[in-house]
DOMI-591292 format. One line per 4 residues: for each residue y, z, x of C-alpha. Coordinates in nm, 3 decimals. Last residue first. Layout:
Y/Z/X; ...
//
This chain:
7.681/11.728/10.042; 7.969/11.549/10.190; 8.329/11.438/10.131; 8.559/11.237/10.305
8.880/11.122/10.138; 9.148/10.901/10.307; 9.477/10.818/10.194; 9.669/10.474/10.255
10.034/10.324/10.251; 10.154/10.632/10.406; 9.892/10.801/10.561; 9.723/11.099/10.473
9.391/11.178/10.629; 9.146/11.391/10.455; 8.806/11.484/10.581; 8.493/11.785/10.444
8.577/11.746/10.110; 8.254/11.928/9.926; 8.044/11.722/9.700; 7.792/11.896/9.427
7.880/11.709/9.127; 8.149/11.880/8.990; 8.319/11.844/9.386; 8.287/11.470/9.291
8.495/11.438/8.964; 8.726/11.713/9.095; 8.854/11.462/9.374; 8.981/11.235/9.200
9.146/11.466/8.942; 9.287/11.584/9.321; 9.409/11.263/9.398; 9.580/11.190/9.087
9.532/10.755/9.007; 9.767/10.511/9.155; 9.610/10.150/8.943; 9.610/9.816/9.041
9.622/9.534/8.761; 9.417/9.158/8.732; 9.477/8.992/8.463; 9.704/8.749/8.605
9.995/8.544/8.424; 10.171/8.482/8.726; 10.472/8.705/8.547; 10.181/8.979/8.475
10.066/8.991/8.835; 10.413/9.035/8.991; 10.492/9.334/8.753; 10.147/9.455/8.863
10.238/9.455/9.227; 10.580/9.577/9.122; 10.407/9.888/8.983; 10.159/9.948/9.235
10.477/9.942/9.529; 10.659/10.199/9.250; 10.396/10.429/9.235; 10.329/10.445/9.573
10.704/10.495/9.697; 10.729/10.804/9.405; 10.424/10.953/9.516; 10.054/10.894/9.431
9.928/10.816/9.721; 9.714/10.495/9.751; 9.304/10.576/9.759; 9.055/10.514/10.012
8.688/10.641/9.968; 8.377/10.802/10.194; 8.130/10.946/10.026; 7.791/11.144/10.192
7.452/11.265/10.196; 7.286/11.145/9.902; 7.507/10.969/9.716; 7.437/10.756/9.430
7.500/11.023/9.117; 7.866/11.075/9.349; 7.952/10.695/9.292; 7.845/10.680/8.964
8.117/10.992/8.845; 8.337/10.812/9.063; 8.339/10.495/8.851; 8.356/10.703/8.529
8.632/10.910/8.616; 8.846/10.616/8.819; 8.819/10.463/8.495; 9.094/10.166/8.536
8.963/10.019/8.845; 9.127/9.833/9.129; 9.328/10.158/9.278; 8.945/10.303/9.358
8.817/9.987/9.553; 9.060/9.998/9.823; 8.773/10.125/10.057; 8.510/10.274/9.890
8.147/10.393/10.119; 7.837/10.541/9.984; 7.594/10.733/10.240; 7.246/10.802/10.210
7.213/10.593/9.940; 7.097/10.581/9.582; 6.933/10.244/9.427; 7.144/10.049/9.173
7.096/9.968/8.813; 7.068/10.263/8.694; 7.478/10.317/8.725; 7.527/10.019/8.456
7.899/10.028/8.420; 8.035/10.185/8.676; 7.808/10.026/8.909; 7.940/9.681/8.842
7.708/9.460/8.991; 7.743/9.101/9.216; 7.506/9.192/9.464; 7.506/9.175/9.874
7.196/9.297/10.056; 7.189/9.348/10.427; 7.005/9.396/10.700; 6.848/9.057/10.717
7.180/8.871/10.754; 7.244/9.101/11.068; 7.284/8.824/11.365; 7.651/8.895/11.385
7.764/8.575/11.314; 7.490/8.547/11.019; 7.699/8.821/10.871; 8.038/8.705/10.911
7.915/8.367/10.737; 7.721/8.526/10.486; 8.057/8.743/10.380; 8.253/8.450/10.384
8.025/8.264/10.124; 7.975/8.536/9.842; 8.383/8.676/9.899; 8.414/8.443/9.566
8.166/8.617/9.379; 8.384/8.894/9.240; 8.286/9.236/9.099; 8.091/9.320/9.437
7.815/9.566/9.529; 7.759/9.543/9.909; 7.431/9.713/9.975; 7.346/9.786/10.341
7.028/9.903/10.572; 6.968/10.070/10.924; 7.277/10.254/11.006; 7.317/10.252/11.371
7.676/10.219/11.511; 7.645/9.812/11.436; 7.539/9.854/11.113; 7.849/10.090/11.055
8.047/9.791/11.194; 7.880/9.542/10.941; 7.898/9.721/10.643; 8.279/9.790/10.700
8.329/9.432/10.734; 8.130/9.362/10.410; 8.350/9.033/10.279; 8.498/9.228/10.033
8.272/9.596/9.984; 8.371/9.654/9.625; 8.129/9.955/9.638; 7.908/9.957/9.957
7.629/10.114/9.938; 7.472/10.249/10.335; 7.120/10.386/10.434; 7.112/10.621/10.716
6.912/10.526/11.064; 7.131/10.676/11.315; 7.448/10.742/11.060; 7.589/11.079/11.245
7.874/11.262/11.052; 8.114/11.182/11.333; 7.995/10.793/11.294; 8.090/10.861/10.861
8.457/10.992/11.019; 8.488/10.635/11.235; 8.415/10.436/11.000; 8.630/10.546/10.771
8.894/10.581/11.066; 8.836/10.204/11.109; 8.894/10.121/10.764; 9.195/10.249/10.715
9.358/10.090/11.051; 9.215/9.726/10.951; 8.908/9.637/11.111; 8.851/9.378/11.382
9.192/9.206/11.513; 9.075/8.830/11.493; 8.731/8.837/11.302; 8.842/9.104/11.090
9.184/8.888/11.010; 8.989/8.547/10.938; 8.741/8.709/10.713; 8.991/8.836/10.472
9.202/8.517/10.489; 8.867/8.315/10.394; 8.841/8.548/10.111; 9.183/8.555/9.974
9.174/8.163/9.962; 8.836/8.226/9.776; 9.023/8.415/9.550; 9.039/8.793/9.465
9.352/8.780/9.255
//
């Protein structure tokens, strides 16, 4: 699923129309919280558009954390471009599954990373242990259109024989895994494709 090819076509859209409509209000809700200096993970971070725009506003330091090595060369190449390869460190590292192995962060940042993993409990269980000030995540709704776009996505994926399976977890079970560990949702946006979670110490 995460190719390469999907890579180079990732790279290609930031670098012709900037951020996708998701992202940008991410960005733009962490800005409102004021990132001068904050650190920044990444989880399932692509080719680290988001890490470079919030670099760009003023955070000092990124971690990508990616399941897939194939973004790898694109996400170099975008970096270097904008002069910030020494601000950034990408690693191929399932938090999930070995939380210790990753330093904490001021701020911790999902975007489409939530509907790509079965144990949403476990992943955002991590995600809240790594965040000290605040998380930011995307999610797809979980109504009836939502369901069934994720389900013919993974219909698709099982006829080509891929592995690979997206997931429409409850928003509010979601949410319950961070509020137990101290978080408090301070942004929500709703869109139709895409939902929006903001939630801070």
């Amino acid at each position: 699923m995460f190719s390469p090819g999907f890579a180079r076509h990732a790279a290609r859209r930031y670098r012709s129309r900037g951020l996708d409509r998701t992202a940008a209000r991410m960005v733009a809700f962490l800005e409102s919280r004021g990132i001068e200096g904050a650190t920044v993970l990444e989880v399932g971070g692509g080719v680290g558009e988001i890490q470079i725009e919030l670099l760009r506003r003023g955070a000092a330091s990124a971690v990508g954390l990616e399941l897939s090595p194939s973004y790898e060369a694109e996400a170099g190449a975008l970096l270097a471009d904008a002069g910030l390869t020494g601000r950034v460190r990408r690693r191929i590292h399932d938090i999930a599954a070995d939380p210790s192995g990753v330093d904490g962060a001021d701020v911790v940042v999902l975007h489409r990373v939530v509907c790509c993993y079965p144990d949403y409990q476990r992943l955002l269980a991590a995600v809240a242990d790594h965040a000290g000030r605040v998380v930011v995540f995307s999610h797809p709704p979980r109504h009836l259109a939502g369901r069934a776009f994720v389900g013919l996505t993974n219909l698709m994926m099982r006829l080509r024989g891929r592995e690979y399976r997206a997931f429409v977890h409850p928003p509010e079970a979601m949410l319950a895994v961070l509020r137990e560990r101290g978080l408090r949702q301070t942004f929500a946006h709703r869109g139709l494709t895409w939902q929006i979670a903001g939630l801070e110490r």
